[in-house]
Backbone as JSON Lines, residues from 0, in Angstrom:
{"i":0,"aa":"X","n":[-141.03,-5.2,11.64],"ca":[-141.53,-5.7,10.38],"c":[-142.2,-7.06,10.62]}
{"i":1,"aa":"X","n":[-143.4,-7.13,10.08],"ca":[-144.16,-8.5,10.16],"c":[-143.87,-9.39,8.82]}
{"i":2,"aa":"X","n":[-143.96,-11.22,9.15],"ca":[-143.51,-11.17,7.94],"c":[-145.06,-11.25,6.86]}
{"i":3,"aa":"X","n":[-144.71,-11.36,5.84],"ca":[-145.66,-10.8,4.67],"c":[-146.81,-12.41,4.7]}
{"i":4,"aa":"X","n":[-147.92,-11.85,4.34],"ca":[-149.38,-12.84,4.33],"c":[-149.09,-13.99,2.88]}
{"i":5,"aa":"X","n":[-148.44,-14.9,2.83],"ca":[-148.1,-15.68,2.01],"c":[-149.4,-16.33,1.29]}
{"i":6,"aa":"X","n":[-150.17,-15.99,0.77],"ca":[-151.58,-16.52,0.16],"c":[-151.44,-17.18,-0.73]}
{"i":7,"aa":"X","n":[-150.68,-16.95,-1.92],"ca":[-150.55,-18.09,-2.91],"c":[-148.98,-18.34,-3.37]}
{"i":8,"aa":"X","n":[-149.0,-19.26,-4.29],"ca":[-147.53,-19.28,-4.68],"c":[-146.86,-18.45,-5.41]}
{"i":9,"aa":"X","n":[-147.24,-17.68,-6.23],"ca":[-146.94,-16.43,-6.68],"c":[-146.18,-15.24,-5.88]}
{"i":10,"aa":"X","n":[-147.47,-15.26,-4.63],"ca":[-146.82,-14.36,-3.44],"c":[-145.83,-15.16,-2.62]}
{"i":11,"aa":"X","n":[-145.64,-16.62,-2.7],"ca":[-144.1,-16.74,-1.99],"c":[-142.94,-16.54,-3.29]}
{"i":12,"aa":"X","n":[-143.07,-17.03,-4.3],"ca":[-142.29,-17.08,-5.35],"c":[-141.65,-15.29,-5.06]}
{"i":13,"aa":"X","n":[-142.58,-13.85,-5.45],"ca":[-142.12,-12.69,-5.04],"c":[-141.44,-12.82,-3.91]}
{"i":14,"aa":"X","n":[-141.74,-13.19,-2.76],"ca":[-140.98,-12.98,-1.63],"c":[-139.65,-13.59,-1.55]}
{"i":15,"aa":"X","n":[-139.49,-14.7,-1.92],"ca":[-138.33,-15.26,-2.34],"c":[-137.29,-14.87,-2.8]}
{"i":16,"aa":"X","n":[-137.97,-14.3,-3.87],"ca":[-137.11,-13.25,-4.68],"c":[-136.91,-12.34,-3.99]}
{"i":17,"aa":"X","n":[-137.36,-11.7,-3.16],"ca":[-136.99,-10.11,-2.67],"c":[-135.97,-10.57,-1.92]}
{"i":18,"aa":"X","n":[-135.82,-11.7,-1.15],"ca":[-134.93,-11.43,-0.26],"c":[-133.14,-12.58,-0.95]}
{"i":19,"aa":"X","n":[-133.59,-12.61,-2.73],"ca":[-132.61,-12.96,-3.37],"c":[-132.52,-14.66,-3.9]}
{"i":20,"aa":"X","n":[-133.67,-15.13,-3.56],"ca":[-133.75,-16.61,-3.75],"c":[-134.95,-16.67,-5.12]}
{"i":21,"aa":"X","n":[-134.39,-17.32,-6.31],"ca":[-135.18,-17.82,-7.18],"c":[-135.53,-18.86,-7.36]}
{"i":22,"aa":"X","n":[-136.96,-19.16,-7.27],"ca":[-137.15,-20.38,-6.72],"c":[-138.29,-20.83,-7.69]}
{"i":23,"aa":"X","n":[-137.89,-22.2,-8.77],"ca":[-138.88,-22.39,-9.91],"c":[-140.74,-22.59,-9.38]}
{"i":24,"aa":"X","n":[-141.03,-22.68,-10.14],"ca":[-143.1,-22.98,-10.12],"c":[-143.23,-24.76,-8.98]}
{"i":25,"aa":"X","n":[-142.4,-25.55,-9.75],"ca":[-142.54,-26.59,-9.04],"c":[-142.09,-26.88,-7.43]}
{"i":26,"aa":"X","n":[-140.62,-26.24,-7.35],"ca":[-140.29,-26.03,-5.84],"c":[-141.21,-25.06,-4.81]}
{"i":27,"aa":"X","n":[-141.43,-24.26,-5.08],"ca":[-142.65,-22.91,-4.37],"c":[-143.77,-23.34,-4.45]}
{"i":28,"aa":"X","n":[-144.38,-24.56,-5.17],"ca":[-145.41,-25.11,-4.84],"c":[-145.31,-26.4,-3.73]}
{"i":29,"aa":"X","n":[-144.56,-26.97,-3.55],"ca":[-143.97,-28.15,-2.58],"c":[-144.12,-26.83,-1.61]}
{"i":30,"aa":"X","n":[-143.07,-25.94,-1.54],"ca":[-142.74,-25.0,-0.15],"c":[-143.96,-24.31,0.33]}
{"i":31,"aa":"X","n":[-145.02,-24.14,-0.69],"ca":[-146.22,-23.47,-0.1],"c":[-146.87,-24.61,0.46]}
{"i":32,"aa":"X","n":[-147.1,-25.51,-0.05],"ca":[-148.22,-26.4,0.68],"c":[-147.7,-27.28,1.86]}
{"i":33,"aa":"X","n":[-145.96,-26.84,2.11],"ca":[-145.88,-27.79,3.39],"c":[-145.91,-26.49,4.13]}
{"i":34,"aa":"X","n":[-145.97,-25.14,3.76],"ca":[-146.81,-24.07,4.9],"c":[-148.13,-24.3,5.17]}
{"i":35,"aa":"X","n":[-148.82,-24.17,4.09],"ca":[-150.17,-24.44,4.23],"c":[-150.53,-25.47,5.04]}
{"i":36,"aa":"X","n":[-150.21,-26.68,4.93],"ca":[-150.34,-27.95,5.45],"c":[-149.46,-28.05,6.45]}
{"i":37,"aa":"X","n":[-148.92,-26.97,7.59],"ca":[-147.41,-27.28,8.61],"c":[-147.48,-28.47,8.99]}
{"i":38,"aa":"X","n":[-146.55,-28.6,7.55],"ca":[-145.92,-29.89,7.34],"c":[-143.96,-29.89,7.26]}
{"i":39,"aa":"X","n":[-143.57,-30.27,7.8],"ca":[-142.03,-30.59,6.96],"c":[-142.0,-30.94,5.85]}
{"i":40,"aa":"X","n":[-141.0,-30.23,5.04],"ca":[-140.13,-30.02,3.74],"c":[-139.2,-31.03,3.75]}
{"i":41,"aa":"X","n":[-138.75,-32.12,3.48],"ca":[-137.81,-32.71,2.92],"c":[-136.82,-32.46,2.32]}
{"i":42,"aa":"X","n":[-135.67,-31.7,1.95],"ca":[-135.28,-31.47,0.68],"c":[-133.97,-32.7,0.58]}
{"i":43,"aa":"X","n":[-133.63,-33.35,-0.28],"ca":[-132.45,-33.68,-0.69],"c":[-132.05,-33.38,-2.44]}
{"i":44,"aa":"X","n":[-130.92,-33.8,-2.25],"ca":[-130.02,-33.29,-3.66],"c":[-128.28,-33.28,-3.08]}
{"i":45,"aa":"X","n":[-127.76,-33.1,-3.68],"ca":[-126.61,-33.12,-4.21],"c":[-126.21,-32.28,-3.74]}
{"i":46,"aa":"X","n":[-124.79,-31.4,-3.33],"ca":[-124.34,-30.34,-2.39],"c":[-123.79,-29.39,-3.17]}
{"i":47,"aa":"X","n":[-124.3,-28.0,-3.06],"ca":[-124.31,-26.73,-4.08],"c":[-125.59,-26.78,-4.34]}
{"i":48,"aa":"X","n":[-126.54,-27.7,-4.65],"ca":[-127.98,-27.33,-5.2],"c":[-128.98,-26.51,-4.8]}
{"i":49,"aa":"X","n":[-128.8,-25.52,-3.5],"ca":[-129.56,-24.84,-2.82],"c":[-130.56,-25.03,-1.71]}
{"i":50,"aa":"X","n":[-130.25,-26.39,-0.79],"ca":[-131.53,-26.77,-0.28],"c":[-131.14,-25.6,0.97]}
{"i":51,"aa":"X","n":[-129.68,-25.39,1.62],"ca":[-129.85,-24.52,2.83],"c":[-129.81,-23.25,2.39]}
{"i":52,"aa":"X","n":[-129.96,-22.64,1.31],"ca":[-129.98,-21.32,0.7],"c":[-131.6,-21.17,0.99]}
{"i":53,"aa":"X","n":[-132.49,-22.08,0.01],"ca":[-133.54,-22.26,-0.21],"c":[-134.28,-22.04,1.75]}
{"i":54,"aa":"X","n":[-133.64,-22.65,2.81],"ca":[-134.06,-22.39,4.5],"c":[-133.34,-21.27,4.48]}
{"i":55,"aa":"X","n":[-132.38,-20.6,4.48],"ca":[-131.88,-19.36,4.92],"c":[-133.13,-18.63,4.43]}
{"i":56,"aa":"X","n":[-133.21,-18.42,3.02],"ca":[-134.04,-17.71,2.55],"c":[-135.48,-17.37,2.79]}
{"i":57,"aa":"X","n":[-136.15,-18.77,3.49],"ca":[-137.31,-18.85,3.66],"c":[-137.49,-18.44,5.14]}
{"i":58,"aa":"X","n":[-136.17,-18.72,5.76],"ca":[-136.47,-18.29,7.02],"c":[-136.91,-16.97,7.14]}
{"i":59,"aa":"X","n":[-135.63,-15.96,6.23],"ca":[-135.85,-15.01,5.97],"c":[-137.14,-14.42,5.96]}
{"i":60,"aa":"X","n":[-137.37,-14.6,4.69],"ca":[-138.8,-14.38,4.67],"c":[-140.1,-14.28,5.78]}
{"i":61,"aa":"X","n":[-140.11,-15.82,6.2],"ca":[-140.93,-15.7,7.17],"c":[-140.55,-15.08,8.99]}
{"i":62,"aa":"X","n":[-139.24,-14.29,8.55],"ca":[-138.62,-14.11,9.79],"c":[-138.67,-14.77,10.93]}
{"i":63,"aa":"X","n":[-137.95,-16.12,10.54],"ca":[-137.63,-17.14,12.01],"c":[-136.47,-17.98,11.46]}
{"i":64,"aa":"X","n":[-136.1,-17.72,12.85],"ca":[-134.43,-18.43,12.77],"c":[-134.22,-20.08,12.19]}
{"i":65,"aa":"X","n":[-133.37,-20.08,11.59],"ca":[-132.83,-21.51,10.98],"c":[-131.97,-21.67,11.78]}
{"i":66,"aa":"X","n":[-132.99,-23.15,11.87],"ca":[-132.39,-24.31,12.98],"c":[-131.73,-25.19,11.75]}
{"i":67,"aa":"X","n":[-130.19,-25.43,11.66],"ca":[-129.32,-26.28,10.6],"c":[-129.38,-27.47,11.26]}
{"i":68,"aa":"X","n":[-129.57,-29.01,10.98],"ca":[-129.09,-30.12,11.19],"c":[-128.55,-30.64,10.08]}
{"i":69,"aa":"X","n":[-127.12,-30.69,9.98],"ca":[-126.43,-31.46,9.4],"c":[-126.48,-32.85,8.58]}
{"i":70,"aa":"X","n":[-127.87,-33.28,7.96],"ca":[-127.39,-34.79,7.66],"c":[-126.66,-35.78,6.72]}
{"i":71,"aa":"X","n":[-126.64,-36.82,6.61],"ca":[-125.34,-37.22,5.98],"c":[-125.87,-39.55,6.21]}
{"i":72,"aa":"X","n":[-125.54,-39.48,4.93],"ca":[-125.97,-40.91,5.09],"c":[-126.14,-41.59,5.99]}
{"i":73,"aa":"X","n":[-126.78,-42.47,6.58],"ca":[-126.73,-43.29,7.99],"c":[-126.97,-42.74,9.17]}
{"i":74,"aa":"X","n":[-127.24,-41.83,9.3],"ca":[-127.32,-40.49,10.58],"c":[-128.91,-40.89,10.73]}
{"i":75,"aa":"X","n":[-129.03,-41.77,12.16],"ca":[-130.39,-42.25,12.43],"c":[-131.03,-40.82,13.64]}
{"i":76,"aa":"X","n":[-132.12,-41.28,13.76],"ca":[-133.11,-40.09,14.44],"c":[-132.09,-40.14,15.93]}
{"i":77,"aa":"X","n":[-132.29,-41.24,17.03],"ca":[-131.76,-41.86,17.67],"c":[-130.36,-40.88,17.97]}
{"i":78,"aa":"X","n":[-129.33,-40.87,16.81],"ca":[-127.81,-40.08,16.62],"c":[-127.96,-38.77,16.69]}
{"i":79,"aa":"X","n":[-128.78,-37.92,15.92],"ca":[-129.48,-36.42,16.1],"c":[-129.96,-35.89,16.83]}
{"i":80,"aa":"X","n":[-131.09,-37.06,17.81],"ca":[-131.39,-36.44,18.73],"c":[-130.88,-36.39,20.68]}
{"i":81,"aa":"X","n":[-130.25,-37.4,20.45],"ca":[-129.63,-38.11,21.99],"c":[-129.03,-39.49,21.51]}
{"i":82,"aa":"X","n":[-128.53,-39.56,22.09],"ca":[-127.21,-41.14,21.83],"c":[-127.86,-41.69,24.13]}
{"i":83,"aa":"X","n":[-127.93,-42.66,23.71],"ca":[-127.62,-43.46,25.46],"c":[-126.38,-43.94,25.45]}
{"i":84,"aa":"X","n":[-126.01,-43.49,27.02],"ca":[-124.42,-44.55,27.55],"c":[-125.03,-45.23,28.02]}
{"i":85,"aa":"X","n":[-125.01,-47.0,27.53],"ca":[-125.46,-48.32,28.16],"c":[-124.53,-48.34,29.07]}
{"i":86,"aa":"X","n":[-122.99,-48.4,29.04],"ca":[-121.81,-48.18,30.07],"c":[-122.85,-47.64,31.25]}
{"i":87,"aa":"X","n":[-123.09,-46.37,30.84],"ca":[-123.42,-45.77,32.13],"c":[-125.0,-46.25,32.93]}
{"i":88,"aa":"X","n":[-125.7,-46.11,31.71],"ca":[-126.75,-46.71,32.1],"c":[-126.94,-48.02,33.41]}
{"i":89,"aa":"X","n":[-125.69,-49.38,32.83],"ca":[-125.6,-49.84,33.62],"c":[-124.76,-49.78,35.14]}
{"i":90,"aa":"X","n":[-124.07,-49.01,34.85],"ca":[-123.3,-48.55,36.58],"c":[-124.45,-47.73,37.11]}
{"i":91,"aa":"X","n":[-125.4,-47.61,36.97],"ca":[-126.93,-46.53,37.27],"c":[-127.13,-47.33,38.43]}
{"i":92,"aa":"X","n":[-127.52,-48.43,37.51],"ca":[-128.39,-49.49,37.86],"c":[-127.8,-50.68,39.09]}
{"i":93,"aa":"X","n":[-126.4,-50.5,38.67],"ca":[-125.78,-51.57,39.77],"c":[-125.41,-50.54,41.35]}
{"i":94,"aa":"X","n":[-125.32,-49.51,40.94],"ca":[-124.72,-48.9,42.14],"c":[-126.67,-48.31,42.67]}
{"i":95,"aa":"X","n":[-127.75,-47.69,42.39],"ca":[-128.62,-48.02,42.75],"c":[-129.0,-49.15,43.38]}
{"i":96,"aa":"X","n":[-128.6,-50.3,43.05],"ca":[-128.87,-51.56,43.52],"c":[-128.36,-51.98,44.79]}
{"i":97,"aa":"X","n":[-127.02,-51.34,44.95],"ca":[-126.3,-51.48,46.05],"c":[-126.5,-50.94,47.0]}
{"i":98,"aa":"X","n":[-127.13,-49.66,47.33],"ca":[-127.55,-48.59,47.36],"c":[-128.76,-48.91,48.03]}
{"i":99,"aa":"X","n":[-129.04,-49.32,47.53],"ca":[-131.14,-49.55,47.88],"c":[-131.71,-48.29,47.37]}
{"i":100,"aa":"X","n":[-131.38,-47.73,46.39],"ca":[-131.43,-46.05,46.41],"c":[-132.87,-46.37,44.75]}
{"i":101,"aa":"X","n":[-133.52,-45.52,44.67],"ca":[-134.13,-45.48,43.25],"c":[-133.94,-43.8,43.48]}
{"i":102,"aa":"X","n":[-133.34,-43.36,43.95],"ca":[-132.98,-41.68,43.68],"c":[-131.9,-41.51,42.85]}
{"i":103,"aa":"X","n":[-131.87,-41.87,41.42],"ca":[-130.99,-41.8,40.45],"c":[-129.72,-40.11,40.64]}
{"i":104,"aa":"X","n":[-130.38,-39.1,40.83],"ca":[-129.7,-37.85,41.18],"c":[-129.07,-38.28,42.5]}
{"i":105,"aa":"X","n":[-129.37,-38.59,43.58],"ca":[-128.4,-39.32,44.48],"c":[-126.97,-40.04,44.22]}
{"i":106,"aa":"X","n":[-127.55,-41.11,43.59],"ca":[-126.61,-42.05,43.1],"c":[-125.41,-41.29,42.3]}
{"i":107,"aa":"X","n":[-126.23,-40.55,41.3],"ca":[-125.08,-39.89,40.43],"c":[-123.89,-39.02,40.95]}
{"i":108,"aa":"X","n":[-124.5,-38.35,41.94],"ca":[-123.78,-37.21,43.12],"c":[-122.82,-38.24,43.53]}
{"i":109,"aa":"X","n":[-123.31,-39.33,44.44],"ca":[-122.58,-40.46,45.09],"c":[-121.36,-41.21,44.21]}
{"i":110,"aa":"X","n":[-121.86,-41.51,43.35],"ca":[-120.61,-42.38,42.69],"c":[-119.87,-41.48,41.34]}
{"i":111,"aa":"X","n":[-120.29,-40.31,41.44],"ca":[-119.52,-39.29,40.49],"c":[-119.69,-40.11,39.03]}
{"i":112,"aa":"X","n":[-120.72,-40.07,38.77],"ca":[-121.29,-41.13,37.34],"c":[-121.63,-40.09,36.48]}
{"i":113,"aa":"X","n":[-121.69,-40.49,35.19],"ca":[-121.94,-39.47,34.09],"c":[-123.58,-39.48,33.83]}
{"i":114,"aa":"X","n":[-123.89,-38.73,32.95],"ca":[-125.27,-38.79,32.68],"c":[-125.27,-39.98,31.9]}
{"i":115,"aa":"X","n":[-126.88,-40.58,31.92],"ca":[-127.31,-41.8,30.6],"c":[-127.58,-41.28,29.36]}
{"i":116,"aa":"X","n":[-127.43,-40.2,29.1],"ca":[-127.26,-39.94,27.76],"c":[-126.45,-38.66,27.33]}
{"i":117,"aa":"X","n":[-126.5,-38.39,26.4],"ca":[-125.84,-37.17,25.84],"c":[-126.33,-36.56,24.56]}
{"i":118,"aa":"X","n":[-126.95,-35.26,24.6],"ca":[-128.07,-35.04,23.09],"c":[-126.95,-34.99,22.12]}
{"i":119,"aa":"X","n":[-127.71,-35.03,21.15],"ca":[-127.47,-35.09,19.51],"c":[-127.32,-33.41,19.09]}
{"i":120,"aa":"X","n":[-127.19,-33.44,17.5],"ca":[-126.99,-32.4,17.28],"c":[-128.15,-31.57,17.12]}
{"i":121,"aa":"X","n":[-129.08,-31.77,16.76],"ca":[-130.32,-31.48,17.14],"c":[-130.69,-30.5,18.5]}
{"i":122,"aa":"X","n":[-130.85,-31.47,19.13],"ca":[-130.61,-30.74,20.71],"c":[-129.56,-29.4,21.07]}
{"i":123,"aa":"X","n":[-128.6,-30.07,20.66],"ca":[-127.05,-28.41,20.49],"c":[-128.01,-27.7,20.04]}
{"i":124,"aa":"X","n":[-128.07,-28.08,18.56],"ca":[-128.76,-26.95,17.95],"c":[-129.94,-25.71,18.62]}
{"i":125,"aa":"X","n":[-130.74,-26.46,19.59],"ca":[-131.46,-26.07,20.05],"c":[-131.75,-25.15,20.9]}
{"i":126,"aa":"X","n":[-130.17,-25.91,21.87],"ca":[-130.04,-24.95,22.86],"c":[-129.31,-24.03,22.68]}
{"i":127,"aa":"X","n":[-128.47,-23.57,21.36],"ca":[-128.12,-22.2,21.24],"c":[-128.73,-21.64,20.55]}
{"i":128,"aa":"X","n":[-130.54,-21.84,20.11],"ca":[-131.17,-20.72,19.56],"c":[-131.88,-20.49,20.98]}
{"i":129,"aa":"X","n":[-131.86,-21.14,21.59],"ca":[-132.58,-20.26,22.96],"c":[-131.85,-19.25,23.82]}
{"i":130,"aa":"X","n":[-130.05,-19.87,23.82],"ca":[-129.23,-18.94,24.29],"c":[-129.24,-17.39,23.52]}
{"i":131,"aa":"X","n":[-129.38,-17.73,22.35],"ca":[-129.03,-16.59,21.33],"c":[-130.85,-15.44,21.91]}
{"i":132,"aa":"X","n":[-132.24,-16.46,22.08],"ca":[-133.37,-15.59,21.77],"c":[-133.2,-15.17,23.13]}
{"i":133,"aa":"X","n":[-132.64,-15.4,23.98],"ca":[-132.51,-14.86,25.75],"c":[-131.25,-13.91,25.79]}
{"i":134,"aa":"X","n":[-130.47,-14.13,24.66],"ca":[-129.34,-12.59,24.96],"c":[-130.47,-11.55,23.89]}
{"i":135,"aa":"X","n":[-131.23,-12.16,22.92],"ca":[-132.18,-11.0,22.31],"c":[-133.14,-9.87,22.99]}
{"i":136,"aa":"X","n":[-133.5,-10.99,23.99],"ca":[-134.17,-10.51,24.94],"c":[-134.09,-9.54,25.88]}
{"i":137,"aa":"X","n":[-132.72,-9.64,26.18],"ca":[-132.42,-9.27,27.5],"c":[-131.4,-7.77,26.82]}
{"i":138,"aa":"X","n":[-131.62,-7.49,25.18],"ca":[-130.82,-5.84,25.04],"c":[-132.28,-5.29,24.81]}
């Protein structure tokens, strides 16, 4: 099944609906034109109001997987997408130094050091829709 030729708002508003999402004149016009325009959707509101119904649904529709990120007051880009260990960062840098080494993968092997960063949820997220489209793949 392909998904359906979304031409106006009318025809997403129907589609919406078919797959159980009612979605007023004013919202389906925001959701069409950040298709039209592939643009990101924004949604906020209040919790129950439908914004991840409203992505399930649309994913639906356009048959592609929803990627969920969680957000929540204060949750900077920075936190979502990778966090840095300065800790580590700097034992990088001092044991390189000691070292004479700029072969950072060396060093790390050598002094059993952690990585300088660690992704966000974002990233998770990411990498188990690729795990999931490579077990798709592979029945």
């Amino acid at each position: 099944m392909t998904a359906p030729a979304l031409s106006s708002i009318d025809a997403l508003v129907l589609a919406l609906q078919g797959v159980g999402y009612f979605a007023d004149r004013r919202l389906a016009t925001a959701v069409f034109l950040a298709l039209k325009l592939q643009r990101p959707l924004l949604l906020e509101g209040e919790p129950g109001v439908g914004k991840t119904a409203l992505a399930k649904a649309l994913g639906e529709v356009l048959e592609r997987s929803l990627i969920r990120l969680q957000c929540y007051d204060g949750l900077e880009q920075r936190e979502a997408l990778y966090e840095w260990n300065y800790a580590a960062q700097l034992l990088h840098m001092r044991a390189a130094e000691g070292k004479g080494s700029a072969d950072m993968a060396q060093v790390e092997r050598d002094q059993r050091l952690g990585p300088l960063h660690t992704f966000g949820d974002a990233w998770r997220a990411l990498e188990g829709v690729g795990k999931r489209l490579a077990a798709q793949a592979a029945h």
